[in-house]
C-alpha positions in Angstrom: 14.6 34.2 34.2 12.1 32.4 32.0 8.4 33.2 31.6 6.8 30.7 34.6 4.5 29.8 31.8 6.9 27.7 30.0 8.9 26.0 33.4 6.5 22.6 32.6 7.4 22.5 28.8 10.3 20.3 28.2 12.9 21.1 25.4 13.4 18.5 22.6 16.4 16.6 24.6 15.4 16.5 27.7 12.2 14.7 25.9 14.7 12.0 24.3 16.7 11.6 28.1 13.3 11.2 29.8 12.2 8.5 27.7 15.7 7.1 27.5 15.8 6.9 31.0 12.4 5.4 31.1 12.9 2.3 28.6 16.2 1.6 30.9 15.0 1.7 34.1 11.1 1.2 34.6 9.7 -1.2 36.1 6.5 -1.3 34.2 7.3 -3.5 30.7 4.3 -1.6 28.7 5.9 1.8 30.0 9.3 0.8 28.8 8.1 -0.5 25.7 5.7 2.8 25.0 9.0 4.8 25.4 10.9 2.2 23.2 8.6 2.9 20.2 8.4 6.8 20.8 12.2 6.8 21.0 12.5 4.2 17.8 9.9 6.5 16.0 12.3 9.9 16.5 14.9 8.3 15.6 13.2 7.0 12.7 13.9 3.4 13.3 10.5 1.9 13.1 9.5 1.7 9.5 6.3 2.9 9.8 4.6 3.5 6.7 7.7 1.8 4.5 6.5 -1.4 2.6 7.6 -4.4 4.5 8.1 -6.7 1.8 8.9 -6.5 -2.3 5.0 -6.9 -3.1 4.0 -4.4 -0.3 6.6 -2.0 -2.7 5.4 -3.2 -6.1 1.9 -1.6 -5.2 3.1 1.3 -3.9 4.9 1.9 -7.1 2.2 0.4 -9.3 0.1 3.5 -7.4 2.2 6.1 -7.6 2.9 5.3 -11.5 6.1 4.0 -10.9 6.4 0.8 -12.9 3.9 -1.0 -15.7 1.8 -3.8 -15.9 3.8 -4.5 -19.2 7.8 -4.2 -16.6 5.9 -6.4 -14.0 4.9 -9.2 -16.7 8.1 -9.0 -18.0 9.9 -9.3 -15.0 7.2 -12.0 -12.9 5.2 -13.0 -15.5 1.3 -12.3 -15.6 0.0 -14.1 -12.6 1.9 -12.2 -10.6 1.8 -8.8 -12.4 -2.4 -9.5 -12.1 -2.5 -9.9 -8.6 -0.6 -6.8 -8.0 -2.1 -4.6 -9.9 -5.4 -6.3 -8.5 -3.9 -5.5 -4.5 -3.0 -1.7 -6.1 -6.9 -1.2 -7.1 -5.2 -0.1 -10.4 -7.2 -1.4 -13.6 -4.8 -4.1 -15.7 -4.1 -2.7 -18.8 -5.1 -4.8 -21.6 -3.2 -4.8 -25.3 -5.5 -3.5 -28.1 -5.3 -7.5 -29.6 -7.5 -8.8 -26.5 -8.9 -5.7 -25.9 -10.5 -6.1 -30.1 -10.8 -9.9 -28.9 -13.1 -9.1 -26.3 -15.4 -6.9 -28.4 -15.9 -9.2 -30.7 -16.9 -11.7 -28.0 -19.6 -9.3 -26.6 -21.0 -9.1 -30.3 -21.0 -12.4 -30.9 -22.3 -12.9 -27.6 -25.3 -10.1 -28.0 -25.4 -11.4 -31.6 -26.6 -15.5 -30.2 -28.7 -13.5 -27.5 -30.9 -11.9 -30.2 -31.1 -14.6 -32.4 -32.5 -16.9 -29.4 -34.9 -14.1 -28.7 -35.9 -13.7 -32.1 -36.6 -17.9 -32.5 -38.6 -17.7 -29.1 -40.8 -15.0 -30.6 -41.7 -17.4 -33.6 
């Protein structure tokens, strides 16, 4: 005979032909619905935590290291590349020609900024 401790556990199938029974027969819609989704997540039906759409995908892969900025641009072109690597929270590489383009510009930039400062002190 089994320990009278355990007589209210229920084994793993008798689990699945309670719930079964409830989404087919209970009157109560939120109940049958509740078992729907605990029967759909066993079964692994539900897609929880899978992308739902190609983008929802890109950024997952763009965070796990999957594919490049440089695949994506390829493949989608920049715009769309940017704004996925901008939903990922993943910095957007730059290539060394812009990233030598955009020093320059700070220079030149710091470079006008002291010179005005310099004519106002005169």
């Amino acid at each position: 005979m089994e320990n009278a401790e355990h007589d209210d556990i229920m084994s793993a199938d008798e689990v699945l032909i309670r719930l079964t029974h409830i989404a087919r027969t209970s009157n109560d819609k939120t109940e049958q619905r509740r078992a729907l989704e605990l029967l759909a997540r066993y079964h692994n039906l539900t897609g929880a935590g899978t992308p739902t759409d190609w983008k929802e995908q890109a950024v997952e892969d763009i965070r796990a290291g999957r594919v490049t900025y440089d695949a994506l641009v390829e493949n989608f072109g920049k715009g769309i590349a940017d704004e996925l690597f901008r939903r990922a929270g993943v910095a957007i590489p730059i290539s060394d020609e812009e990233r030598d383009r955009r020093i320059i510009q700070l220079f030149n930039d710091a470079q006008k900024r002291r010179d005005a400062a310099e004519q106002g002190d005169d």
